[in-house]
Each structure stands twice: as structure tokens, then as C-alpha cells.
C-alpha positions as CSV (number, residue, x, y, z in Angstrom):
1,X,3.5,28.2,-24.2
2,X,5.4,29.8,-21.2
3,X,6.3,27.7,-18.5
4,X,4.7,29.4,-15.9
5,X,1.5,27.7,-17.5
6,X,3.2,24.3,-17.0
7,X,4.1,25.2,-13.4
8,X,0.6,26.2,-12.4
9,X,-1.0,23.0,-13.8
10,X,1.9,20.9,-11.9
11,X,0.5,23.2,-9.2
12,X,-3.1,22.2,-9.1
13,X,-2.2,18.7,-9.8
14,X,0.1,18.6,-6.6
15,X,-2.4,20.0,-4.9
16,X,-5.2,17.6,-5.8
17,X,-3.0,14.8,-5.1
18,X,-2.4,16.2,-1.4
19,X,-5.9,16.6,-1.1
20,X,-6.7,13.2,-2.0
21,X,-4.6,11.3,0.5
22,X,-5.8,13.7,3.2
23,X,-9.6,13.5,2.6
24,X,-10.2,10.1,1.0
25,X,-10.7,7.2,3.0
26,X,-10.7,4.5,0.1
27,X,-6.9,3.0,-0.3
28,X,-7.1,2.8,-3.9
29,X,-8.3,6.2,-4.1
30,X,-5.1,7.7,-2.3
31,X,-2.9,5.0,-4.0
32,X,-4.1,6.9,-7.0
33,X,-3.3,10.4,-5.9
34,X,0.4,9.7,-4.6
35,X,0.1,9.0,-8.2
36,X,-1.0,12.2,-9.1
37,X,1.3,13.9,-7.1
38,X,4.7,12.0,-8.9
39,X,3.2,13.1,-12.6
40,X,2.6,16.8,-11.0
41,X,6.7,16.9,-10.1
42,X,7.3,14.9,-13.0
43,X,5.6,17.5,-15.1
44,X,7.6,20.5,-13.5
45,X,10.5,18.6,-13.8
46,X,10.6,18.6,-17.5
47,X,9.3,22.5,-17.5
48,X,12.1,23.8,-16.0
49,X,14.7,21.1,-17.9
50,X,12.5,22.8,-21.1
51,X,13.2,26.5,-20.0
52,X,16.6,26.0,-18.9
53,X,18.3,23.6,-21.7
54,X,19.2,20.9,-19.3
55,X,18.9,17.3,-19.5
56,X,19.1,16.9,-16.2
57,X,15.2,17.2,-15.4
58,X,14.8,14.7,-17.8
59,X,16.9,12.3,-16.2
60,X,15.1,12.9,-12.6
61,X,11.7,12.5,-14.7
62,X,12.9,8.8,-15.8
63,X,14.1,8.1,-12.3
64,X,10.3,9.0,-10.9
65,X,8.9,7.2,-13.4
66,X,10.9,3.8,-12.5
67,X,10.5,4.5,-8.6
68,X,7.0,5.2,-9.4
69,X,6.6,1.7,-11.2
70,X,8.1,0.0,-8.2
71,X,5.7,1.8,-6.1
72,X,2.8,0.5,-8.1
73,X,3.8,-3.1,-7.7
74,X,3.9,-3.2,-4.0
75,X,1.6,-0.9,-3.1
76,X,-0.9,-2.7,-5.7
77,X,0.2,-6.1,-4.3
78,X,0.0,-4.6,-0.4
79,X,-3.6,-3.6,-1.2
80,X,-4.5,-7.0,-2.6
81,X,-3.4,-8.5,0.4
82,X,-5.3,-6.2,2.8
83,X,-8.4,-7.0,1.1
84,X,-8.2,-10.5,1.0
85,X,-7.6,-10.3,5.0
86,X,-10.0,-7.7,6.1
87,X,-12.6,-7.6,3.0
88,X,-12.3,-3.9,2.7
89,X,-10.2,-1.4,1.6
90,X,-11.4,1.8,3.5
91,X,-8.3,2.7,5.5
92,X,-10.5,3.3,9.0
93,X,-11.0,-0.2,8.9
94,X,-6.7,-0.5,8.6
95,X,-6.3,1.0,11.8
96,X,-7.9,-1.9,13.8
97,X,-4.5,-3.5,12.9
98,X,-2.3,-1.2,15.3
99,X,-0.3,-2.6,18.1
């Protein structure tokens, strides 16, 4: 397959991702699309280290992947937290807790 194929699904991906945490109100929902957005770069990343012959895509790929694990385990344990405070996880509700 060409990678332009590659780049046009990372494309759409990306874009569903950005569309998520701009229309979705639920905080697991957007956790989830941030989500989406990492594999979208994750998945041109190793496109263009394909076309090119360079390891160096792969590399950035594995250092996503372990930021994206970190991510995961706050952001999973921030949420937790939220609910067990405010009994919801719609992130209108968050906004009560501005200064």
C-alpha cells in the first residue's frame, strides 16, 4: 500500500480525535479521543519512518506510546477522583470548581 493511504487514515483519525474533545461533554469520552489523536500521530509516524528507511519514527512511536501510558494513569486516576467528589463526570459540571 502507498503511504499516502496511511496518511489519510492518520488524517481522519486526527481529526475525529479533535472533534471529540471539542464536542463531547463526557470526560471519559475526550480522555478517549486525546487517545485517538496519539495512535493517529503514532500511525503517521511509522508511515513516513516506512517510506523513508529511518528508524527514527520508530523511536518517537515508542516514546508516545510510553508518554501516552503515563497519561492514562493520571488522567484515569484524575477522573476517579472527580467522580468520587462530584458524582459525575460531564465536564460542565467541572467548571463549578473554578476560582
Amino acid at each position: 500500500m502507498q503511504t499516502e493511504w496511511f496518511i489519510l487514515l492518520s488524517v481522519i483519525l486526527f481529526t475525529m480525535g479533535v472533534l471529540g474533545v471539542l464536542f463531547r461533554r463526557n470526560a471519559i469520552l475526550v480522555f478517549m479521543s486525546v487517545e485517538l489523536m496519539l495512535n493517529a500521530t503514532n500511525l503517521a509516524l511509522v508511515a513516513f519512518a516506512h517510506q523513508w528507511g529511518s528508524e527514527a519514527g520508530h523511536l518517537f512511536v515508542f516514546f508516545i506510546i510510553t508518554v501516552a501510558a503515563a497519561e492514562v494513569a493520571v488522567g484515569l486516576a484524575l477522573i476517579v477522583a472527580i467522580f468520587r467528589t462530584k458524582h459525575s463526570i460531564n465536564i460542565d459540571d467541572l467548571r463549578q470548581m473554578e476560582g
